[in-house]
Biopython code that builds the backbone (N, CA, C, O; Angstrom):
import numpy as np
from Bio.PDB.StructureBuilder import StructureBuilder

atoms = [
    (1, "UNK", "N", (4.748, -10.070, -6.471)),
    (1, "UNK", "CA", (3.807, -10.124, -5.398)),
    (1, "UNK", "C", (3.106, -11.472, -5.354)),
    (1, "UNK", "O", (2.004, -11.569, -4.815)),
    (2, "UNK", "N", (3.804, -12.662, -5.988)),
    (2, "UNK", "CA", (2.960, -13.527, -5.772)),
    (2, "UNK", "C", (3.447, -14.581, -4.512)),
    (2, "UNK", "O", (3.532, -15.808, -4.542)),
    (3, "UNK", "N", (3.747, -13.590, -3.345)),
    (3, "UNK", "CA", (4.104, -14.486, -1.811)),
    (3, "UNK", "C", (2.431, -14.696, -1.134)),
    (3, "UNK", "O", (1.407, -14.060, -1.383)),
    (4, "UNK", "N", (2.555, -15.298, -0.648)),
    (4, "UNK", "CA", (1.315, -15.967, 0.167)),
    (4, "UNK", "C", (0.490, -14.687, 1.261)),
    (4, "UNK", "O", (-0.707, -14.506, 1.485)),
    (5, "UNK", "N", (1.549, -14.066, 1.699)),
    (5, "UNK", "CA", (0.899, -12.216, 2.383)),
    (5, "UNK", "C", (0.455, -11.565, 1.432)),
    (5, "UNK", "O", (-0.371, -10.702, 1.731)),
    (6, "UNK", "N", (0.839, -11.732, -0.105)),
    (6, "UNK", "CA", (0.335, -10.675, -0.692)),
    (6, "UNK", "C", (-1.588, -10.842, -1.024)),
    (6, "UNK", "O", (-2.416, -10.123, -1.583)),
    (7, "UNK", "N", (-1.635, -12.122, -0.362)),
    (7, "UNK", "CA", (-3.169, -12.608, -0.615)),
    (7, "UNK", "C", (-4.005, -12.302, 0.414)),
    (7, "UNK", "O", (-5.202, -12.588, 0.372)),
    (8, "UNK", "N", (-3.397, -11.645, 1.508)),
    (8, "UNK", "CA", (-4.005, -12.108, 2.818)),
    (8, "UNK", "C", (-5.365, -10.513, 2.655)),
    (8, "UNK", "O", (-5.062, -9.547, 1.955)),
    (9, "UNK", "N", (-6.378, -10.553, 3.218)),
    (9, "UNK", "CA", (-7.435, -9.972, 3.324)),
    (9, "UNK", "C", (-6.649, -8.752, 4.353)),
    (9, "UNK", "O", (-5.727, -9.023, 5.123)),
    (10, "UNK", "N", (-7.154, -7.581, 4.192)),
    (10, "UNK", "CA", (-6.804, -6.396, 4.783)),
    (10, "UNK", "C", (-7.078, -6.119, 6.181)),
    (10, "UNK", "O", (-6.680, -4.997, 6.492)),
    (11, "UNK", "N", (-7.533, -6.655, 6.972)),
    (11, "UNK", "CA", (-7.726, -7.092, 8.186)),
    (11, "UNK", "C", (-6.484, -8.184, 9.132)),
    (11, "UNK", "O", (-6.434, -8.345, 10.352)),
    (12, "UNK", "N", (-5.791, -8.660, 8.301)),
    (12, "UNK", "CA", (-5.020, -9.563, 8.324)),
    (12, "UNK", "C", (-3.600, -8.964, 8.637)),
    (12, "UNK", "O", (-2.603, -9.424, 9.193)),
    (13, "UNK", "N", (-4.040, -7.213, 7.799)),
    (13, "UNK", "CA", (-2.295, -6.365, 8.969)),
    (13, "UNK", "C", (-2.685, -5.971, 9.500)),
    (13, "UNK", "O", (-3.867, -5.629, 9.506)),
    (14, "UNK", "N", (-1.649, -5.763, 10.448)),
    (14, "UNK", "CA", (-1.601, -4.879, 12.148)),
    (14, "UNK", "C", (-2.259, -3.187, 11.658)),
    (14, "UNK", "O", (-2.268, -2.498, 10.637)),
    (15, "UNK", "N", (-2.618, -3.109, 12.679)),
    (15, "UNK", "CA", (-3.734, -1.610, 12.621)),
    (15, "UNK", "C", (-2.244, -0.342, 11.854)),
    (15, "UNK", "O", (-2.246, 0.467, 10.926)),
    (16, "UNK", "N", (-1.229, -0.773, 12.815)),
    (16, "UNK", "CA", (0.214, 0.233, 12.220)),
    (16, "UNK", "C", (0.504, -0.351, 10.772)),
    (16, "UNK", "O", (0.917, 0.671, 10.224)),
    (17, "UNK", "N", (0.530, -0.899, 10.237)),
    (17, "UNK", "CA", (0.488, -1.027, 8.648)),
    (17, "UNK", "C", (-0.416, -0.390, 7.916)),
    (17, "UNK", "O", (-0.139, 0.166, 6.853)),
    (18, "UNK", "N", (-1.803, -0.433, 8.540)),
    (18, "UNK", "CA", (-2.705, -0.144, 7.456)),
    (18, "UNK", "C", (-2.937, 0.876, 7.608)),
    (18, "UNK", "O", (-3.887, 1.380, 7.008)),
    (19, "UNK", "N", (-1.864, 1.871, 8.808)),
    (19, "UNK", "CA", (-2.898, 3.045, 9.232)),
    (19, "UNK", "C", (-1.250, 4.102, 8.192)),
    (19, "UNK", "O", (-1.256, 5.252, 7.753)),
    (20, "UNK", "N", (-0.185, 3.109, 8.164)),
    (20, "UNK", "CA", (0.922, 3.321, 7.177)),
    (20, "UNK", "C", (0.527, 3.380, 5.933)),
    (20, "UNK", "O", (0.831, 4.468, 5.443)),
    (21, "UNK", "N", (0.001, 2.708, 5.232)),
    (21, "UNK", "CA", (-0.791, 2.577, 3.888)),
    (21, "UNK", "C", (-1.616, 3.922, 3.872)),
    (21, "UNK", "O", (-1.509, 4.627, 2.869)),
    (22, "UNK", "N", (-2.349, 4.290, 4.804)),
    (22, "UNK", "CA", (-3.055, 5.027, 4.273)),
    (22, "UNK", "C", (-2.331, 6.393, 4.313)),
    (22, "UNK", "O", (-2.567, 7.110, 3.341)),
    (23, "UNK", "N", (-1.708, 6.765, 5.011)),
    (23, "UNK", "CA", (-0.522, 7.613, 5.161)),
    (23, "UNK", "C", (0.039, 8.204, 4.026)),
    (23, "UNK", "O", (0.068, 9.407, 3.770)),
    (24, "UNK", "N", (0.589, 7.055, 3.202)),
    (24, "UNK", "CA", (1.264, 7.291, 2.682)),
    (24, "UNK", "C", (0.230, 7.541, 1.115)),
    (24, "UNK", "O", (0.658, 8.365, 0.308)),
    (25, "UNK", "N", (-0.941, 6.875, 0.830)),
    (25, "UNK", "CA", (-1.684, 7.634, 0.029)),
    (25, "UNK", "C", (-2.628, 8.765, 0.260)),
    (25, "UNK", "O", (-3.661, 9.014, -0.360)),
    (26, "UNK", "N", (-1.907, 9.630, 1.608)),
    (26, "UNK", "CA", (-2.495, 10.803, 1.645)),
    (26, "UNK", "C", (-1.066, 11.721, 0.648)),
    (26, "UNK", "O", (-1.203, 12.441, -0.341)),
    (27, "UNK", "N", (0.059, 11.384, 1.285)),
    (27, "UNK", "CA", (1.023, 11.922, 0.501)),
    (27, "UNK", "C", (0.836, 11.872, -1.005)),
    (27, "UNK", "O", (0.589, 10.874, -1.683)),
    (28, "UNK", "N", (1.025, 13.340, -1.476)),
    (28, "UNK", "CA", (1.031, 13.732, -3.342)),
    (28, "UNK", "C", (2.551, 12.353, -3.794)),
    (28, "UNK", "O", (3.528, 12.034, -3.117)),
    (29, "UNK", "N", (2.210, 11.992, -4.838)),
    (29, "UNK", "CA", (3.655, 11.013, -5.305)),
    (29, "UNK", "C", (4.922, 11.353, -5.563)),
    (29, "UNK", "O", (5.877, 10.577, -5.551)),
    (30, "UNK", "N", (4.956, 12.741, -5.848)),
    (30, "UNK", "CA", (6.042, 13.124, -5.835)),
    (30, "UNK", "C", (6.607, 13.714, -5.221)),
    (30, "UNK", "O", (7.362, 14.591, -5.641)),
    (31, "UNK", "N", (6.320, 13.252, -3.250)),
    (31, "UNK", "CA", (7.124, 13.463, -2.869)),
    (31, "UNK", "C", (7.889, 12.452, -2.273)),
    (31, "UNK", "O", (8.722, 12.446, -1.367)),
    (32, "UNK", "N", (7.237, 11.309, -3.252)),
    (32, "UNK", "CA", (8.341, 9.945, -2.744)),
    (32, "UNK", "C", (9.032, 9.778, -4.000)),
    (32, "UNK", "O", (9.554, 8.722, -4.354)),
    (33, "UNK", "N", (9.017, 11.244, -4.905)),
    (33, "UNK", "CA", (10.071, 11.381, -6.158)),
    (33, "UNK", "C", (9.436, 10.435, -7.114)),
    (33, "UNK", "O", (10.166, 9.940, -7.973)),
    (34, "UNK", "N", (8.123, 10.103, -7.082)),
    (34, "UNK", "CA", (7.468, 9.490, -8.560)),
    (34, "UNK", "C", (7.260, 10.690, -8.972)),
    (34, "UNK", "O", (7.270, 11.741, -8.332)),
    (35, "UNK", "N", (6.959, 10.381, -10.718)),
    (35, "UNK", "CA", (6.516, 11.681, -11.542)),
    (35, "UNK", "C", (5.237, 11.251, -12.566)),
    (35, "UNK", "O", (4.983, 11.096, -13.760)),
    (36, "UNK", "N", (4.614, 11.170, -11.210)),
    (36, "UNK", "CA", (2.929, 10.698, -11.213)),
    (36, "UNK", "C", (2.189, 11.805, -10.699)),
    (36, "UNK", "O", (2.752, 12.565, -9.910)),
    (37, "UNK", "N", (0.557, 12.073, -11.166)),
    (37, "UNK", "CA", (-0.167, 12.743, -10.522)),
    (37, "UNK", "C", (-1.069, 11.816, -9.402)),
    (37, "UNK", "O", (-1.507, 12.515, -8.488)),
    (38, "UNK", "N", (-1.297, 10.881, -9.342)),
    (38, "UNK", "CA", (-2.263, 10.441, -8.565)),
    (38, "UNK", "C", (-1.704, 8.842, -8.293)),
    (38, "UNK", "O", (-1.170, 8.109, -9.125)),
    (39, "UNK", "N", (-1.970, 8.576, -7.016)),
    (39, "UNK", "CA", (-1.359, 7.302, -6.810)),
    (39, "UNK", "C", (-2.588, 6.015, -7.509)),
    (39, "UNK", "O", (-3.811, 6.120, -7.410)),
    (40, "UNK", "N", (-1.971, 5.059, -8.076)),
    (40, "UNK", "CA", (-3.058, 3.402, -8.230)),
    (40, "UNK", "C", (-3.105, 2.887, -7.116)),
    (40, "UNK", "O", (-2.387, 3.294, -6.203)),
    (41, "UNK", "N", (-3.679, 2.216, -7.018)),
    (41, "UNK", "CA", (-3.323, 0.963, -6.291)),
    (41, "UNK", "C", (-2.322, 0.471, -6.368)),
    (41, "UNK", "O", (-1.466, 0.701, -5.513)),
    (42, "UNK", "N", (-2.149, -0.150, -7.139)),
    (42, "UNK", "CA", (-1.209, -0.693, -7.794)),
    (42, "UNK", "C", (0.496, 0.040, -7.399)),
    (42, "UNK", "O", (1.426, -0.737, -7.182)),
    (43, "UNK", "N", (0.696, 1.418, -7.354)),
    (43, "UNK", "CA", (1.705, 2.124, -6.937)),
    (43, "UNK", "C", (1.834, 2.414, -5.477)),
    (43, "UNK", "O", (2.678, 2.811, -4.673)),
    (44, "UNK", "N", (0.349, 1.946, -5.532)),
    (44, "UNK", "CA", (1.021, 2.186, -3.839)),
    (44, "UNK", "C", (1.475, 0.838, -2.943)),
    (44, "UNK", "O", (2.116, 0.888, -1.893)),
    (45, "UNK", "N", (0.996, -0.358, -3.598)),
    (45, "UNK", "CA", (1.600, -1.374, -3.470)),
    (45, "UNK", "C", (2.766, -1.303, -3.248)),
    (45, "UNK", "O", (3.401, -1.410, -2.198)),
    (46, "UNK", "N", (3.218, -1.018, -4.816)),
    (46, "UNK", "CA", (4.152, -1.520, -4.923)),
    (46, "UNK", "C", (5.415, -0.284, -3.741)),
    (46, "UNK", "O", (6.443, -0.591, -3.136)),
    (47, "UNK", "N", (4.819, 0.836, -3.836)),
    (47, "UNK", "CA", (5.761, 1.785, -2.580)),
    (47, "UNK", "C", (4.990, 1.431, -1.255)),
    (47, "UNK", "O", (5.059, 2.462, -0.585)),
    (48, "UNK", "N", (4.439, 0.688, -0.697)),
    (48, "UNK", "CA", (4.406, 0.361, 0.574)),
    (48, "UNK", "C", (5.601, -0.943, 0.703)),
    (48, "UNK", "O", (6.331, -0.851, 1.690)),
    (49, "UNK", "N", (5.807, -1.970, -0.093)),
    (49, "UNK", "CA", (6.687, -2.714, -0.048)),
    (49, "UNK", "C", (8.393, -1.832, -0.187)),
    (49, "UNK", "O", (9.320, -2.160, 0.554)),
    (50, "UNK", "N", (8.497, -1.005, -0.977)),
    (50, "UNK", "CA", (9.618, -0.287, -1.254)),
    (50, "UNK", "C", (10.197, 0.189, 0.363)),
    (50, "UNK", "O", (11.183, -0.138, 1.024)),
    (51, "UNK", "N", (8.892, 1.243, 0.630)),
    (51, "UNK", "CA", (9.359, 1.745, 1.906)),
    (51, "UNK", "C", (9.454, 1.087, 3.004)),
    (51, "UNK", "O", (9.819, 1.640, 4.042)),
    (52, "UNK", "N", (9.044, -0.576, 2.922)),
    (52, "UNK", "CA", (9.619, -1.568, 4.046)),
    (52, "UNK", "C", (8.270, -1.277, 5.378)),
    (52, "UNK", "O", (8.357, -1.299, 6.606)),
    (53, "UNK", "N", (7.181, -1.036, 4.528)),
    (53, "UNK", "CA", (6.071, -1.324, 5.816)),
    (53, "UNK", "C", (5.513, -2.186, 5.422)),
    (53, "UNK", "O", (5.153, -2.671, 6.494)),
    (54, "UNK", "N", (4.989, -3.027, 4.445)),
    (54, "UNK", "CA", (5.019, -4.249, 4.331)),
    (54, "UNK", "C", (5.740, -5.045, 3.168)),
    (54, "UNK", "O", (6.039, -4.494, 2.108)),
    (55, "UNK", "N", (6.087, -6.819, 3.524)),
    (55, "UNK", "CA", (7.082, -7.476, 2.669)),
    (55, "UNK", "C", (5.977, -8.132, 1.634)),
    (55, "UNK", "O", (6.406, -8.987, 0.859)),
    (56, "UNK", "N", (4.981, -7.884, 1.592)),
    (56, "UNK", "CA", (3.897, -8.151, 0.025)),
    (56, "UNK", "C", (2.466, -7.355, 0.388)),
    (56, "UNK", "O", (1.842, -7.275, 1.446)),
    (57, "UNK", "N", (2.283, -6.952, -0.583)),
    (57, "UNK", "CA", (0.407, -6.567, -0.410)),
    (57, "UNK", "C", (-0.267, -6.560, -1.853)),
    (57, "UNK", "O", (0.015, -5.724, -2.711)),
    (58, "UNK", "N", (-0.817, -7.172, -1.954)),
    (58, "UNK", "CA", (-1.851, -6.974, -2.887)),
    (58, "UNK", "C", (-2.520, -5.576, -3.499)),
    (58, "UNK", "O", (-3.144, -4.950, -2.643)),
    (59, "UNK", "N", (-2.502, -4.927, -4.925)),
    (59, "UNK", "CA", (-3.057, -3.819, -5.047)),
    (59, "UNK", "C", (-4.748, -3.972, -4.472)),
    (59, "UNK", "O", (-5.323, -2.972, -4.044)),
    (60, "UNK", "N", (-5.237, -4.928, -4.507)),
    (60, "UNK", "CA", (-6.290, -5.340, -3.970)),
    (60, "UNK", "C", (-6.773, -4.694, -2.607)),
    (60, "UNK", "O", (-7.620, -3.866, -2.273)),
    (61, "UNK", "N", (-5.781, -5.507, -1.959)),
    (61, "UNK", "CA", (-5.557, -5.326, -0.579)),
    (61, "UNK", "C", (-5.164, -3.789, -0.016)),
    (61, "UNK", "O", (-5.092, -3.724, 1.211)),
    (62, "UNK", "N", (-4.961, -2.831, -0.584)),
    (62, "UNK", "CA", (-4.368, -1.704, -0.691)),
    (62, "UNK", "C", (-5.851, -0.926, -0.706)),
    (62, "UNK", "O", (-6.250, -0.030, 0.038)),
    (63, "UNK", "N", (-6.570, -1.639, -1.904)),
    (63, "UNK", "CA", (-8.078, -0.711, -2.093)),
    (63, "UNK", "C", (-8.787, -1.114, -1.109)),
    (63, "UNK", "O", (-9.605, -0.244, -0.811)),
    (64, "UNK", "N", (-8.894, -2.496, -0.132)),
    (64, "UNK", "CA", (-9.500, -2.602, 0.560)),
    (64, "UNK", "C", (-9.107, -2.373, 1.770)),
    (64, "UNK", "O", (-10.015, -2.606, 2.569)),
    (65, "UNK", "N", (-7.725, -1.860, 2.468)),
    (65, "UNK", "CA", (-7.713, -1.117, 3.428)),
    (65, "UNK", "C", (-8.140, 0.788, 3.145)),
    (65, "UNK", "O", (-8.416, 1.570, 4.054)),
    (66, "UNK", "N", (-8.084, 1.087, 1.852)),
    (66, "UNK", "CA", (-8.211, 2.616, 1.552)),
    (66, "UNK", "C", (-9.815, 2.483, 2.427)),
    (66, "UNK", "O", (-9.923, 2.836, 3.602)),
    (67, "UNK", "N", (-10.984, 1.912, 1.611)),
    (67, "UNK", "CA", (-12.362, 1.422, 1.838)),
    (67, "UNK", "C", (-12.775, 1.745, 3.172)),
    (67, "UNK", "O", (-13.931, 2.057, 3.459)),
    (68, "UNK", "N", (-11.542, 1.647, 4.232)),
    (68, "UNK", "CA", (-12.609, 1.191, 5.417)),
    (68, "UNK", "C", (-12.536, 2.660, 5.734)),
    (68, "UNK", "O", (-13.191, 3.124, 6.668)),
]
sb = StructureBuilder()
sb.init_structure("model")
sb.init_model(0)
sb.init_chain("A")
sb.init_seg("    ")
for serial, (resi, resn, name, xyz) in enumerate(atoms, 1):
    if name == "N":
        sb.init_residue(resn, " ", resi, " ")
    sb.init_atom(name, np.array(xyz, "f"), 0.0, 1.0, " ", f" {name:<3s}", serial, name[0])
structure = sb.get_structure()
């Protein structure tokens, strides 16, 4: 994650990304087949890039779109 998007402030994606992000940490993890109880940041990073809604994000950036 060290591309130049993965820095960008959470305001900086389109409303359909972030409204994707949050989406997808409403979903339990295993039903994107992790064998986790609770998503990080950090995991959801890294499965928002997996599932191809965005090409870097910051776990950062992840807590600060959860925030708003």
């Amino acid at each position: 994650m060290g591309g130049r998007s993965a820095r960008l402030p959470a305001a900086a994606f389109p409303p359909l990304q972030r409204a994707q992000i949050v989406e997808l940490a409403c979903l339990e993890p295993i039903a994107k087949g992790l064998h986790i109880t609770h998503w990080s940041s950090a995991d959801l990073a890294r499965q928002a890039i997996n599932d191809g809604i965005v090409e870097a994000i910051s776990p950062r950036t992840v807590r600060q779109i959860l925030a708003v």
